[in-house]
C-alpha positions as CSV (number, residue, x, y, z in Angstrom):
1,X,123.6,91.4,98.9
2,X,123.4,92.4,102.5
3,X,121.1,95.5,102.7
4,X,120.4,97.9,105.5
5,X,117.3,99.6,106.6
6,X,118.4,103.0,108.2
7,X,115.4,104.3,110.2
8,X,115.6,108.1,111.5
9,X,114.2,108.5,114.5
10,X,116.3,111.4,116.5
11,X,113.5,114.2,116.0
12,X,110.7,114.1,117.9
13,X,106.7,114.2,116.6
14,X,105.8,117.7,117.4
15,X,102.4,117.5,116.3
16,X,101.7,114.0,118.1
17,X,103.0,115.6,120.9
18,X,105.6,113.4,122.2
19,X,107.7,110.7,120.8
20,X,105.5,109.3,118.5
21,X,108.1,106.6,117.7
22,X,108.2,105.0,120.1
23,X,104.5,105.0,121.2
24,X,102.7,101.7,121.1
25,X,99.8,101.2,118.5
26,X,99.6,97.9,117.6
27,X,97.3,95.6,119.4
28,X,100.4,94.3,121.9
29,X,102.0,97.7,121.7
30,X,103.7,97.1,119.0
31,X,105.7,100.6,118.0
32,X,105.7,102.1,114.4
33,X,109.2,100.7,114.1
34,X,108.6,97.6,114.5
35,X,106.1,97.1,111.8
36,X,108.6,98.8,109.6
37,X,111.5,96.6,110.5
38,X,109.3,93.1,110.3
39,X,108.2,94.6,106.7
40,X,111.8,95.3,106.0
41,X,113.3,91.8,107.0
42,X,111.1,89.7,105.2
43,X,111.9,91.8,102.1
44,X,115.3,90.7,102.7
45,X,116.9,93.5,104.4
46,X,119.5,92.0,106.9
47,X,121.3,95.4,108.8
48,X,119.4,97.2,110.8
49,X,120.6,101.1,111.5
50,X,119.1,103.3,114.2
51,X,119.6,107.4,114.2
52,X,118.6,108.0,117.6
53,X,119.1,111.0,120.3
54,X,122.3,109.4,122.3
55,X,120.0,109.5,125.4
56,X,117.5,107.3,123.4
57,X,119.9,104.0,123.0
58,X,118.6,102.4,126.4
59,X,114.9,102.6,125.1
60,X,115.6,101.7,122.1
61,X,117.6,98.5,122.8
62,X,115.1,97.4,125.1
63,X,112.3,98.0,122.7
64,X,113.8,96.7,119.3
65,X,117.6,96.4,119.1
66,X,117.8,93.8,122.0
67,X,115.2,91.2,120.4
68,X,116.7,92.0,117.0
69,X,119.9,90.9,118.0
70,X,118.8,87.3,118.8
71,X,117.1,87.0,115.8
72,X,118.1,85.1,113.0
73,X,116.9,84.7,109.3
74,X,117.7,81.8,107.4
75,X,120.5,81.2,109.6
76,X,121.9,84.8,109.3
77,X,121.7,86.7,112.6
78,X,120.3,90.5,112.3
79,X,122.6,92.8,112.8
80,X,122.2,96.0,114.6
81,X,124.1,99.2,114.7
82,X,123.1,102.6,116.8
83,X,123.6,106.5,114.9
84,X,123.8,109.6,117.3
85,X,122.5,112.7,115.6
86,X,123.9,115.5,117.6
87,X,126.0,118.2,117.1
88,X,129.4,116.9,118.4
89,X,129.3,115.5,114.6
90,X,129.3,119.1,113.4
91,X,132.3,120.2,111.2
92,X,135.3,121.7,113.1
93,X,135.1,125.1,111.6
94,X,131.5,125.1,112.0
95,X,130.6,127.2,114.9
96,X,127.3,126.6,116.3
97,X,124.5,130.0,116.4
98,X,124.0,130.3,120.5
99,X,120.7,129.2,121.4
100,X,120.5,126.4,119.0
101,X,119.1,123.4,120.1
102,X,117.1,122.0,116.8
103,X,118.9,119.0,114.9
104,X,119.5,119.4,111.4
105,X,116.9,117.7,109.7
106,X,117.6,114.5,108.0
107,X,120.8,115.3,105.5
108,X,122.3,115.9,109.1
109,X,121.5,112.3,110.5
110,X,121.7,110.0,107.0
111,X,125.4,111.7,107.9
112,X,125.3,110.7,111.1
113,X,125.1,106.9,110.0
114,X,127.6,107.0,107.7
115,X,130.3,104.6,109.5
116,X,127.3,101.9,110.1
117,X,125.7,102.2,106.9
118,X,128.0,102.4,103.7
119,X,128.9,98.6,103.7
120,X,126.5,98.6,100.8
121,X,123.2,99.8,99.7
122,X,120.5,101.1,102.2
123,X,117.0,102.3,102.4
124,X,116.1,105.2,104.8
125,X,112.9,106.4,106.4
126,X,111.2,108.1,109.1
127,X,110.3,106.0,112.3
128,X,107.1,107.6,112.3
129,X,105.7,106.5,109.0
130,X,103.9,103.7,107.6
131,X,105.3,102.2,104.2
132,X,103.4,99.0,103.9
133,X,105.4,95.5,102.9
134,X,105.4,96.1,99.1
135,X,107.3,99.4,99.2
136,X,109.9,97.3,101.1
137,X,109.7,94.1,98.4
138,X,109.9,96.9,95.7
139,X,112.5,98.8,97.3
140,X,115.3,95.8,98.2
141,X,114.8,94.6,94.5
142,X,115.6,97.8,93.1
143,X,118.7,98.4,95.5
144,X,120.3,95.0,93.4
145,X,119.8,96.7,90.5
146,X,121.5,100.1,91.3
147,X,124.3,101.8,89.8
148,X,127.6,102.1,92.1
149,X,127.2,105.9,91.4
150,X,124.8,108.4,90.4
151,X,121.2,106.7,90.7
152,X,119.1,106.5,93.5
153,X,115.3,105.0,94.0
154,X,112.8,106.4,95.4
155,X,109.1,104.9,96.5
156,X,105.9,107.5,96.1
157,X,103.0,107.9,97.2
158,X,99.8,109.3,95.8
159,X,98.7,112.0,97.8
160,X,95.5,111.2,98.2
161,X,96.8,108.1,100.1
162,X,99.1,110.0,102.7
163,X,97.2,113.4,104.1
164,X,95.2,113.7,107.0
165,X,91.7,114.7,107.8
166,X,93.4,115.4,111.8
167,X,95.9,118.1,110.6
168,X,98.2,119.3,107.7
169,X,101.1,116.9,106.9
170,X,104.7,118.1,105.3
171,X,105.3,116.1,102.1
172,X,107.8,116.0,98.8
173,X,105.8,117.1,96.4
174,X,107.4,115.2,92.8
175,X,107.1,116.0,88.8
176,X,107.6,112.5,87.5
177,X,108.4,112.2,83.8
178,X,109.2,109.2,81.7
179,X,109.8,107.0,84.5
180,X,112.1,109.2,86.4
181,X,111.4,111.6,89.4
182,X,112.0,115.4,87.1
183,X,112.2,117.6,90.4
184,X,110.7,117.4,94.0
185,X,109.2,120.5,95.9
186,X,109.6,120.2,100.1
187,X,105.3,121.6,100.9
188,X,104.8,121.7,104.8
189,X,101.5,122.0,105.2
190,X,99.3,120.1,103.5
191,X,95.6,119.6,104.1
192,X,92.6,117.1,103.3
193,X,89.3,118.3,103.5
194,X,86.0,115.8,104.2
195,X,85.5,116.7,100.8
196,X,88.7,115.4,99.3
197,X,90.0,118.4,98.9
198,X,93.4,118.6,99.1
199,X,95.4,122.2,99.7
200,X,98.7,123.8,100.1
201,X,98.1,125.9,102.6
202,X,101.4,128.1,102.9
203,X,101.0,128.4,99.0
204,X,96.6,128.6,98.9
205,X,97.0,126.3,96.2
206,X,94.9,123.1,95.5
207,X,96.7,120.1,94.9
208,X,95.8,116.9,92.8
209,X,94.8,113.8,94.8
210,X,96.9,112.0,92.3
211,X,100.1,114.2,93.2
212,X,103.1,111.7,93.6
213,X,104.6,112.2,96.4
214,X,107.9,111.8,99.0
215,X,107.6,110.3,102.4
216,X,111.1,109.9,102.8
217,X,111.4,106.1,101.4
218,X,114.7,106.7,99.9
219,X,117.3,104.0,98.4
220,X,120.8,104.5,98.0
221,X,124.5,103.4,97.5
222,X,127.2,104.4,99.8
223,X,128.5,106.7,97.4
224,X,125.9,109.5,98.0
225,X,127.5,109.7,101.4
226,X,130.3,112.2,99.8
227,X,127.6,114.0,97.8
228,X,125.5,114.7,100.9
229,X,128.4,115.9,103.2
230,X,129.4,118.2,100.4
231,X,125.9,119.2,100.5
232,X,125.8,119.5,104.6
233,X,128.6,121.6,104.7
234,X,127.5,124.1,102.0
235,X,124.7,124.5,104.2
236,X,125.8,125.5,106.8
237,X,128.2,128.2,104.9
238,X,125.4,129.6,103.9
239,X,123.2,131.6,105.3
240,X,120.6,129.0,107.3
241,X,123.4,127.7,108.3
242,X,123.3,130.9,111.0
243,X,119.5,130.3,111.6
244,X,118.3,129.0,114.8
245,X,115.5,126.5,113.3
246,X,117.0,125.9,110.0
247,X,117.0,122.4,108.8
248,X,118.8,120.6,105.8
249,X,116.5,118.0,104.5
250,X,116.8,115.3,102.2
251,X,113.4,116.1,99.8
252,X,115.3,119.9,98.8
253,X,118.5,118.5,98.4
254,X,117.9,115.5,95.9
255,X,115.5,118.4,93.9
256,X,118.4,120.4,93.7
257,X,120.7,117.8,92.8
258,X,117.9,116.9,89.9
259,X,117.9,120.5,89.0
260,X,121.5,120.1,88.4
261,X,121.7,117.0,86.6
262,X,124.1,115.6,89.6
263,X,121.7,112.8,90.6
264,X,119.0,110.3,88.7
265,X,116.5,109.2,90.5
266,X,113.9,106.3,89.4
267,X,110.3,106.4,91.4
268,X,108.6,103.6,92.4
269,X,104.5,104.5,93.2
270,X,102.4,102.6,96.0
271,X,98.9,103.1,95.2
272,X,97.7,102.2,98.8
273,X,99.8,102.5,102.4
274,X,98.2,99.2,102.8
275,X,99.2,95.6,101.4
């Protein structure tokens, strides 16, 4: 089984203020993606797929795609493919509201990546996350296991585990029942207190630290390529389709696939970010 890691990594980190993706951290400035892909590849992923900005290729290839490329596992090389999320890939009859500069959101750019990712199954996640190597281990076995059609995997977090002390934090809040993710609730502002206390603060709701959540750490076959531009395109029909910061994300639209009994979906919980 070759499997790819799709990585989205068009939007940029508005709270970080900048490009948190490609900002070094690591103690030889290594960038988020990197630990993601070196987690990735020695779970046995062997594609890599970046959905970039087209004016982000250059830095891209010189920080990741270029080394990738002469790297070789087991005597396979890596291969590497580049996704532009922009809005030449817009439907034809879609006309686009004036003043609109916003992507949108990630249904929009696992699109995007179609052509270089449905040679067979796939993960995708945000650049600017940390996963940890088991969710990758976890996540490539699964993807061997998975239906052609219908099924999907996802890996969770505990909440606890994933909010910040330093600001609120947008997550997929999940009802997990009997082994199988029950429905999914896109909350973008979530906040830890020194206390512990976690709260939704659009909703002035406590949450439990226990909460399973989404942080985008999604597994999939090629065949949820037709269900999300089906999706894509009823979205922009509709009214937010109109809006000017409207985004179609990939949290609300495997909830209301759930809700319709269009898509199963098996979770996998990480207890810890940390291996």
């Amino acid at each position: 089984m070759i499997a790819s890691l799709v990585i989205m990594a068009a939007g940029l980190g508005s709270r970080y203020g900048g490009d948190k993706q490609v900002d070094g951290i690591g103690p030889r400035g290594e960038i988020l993606m990197e630990y993601a892909i070196h987690d990735a590849l020695q779970a046995g992923f062997r594609r890599v797929v970046f959905i970039i900005k087209p004016e982000m290729e250059p830095m891209v290839e010189r920080l990741c795609g270029g080394y990738l490329r002469r790297t070789e596992l087991n005597g396979q090389p890596v291969e590497v493919a580049y996704a532009f999320q922009d809005f030449t890939s817009l439907p034809d009859w879609y006309t686009l509201p004036p003043g609109r500069t916003k992507p949108f959101g990630t249904v929009h750019a696992l699109l995007c990546a179609e052509a270089a990712a449905a040679r067979g199954p796939f993960c995708v996640i945000n650049a600017d996350d940390y996963y940890g190597p088991e969710a990758y281990r976890t996540l490539f076995a699964e993807l061997g296991r998975l239906p052609e059609e219908g099924r999907a995997v996802m890996i969770g977090y505990l909440l606890k585990n994933t909010a910040s002390l330093y600001g609120a934090v947008s997550r997929g809040i999940c009802e997990v029942d009997r082994g199988a993710l029950r429905a999914i609730r896109e909350t973008k502002r979530i906040q830890l207190y020194p206390d512990g206390t976690l709260r939704d603060l659009n909703a002035d709701l406590l949450l439990a630290p226990d909460t399973v959540v989404s942080m985008n750490f999604w597994g999939f076959q090629p065949s949820i390529f037709p269900v999300l531009r089906a999706y894509f395109e009823d979205f922009l029909r509709s009214g937010a389709g109109a809006e000017l910061q409207s985004e179609c994300l990939l949290p609300v639209m495997v909830g209301d696939l759930l809700e319709r009994k269009a898509l199963e979906v098996f979770p996998f919980v990480e207890f810890c970010l940390w291996d």
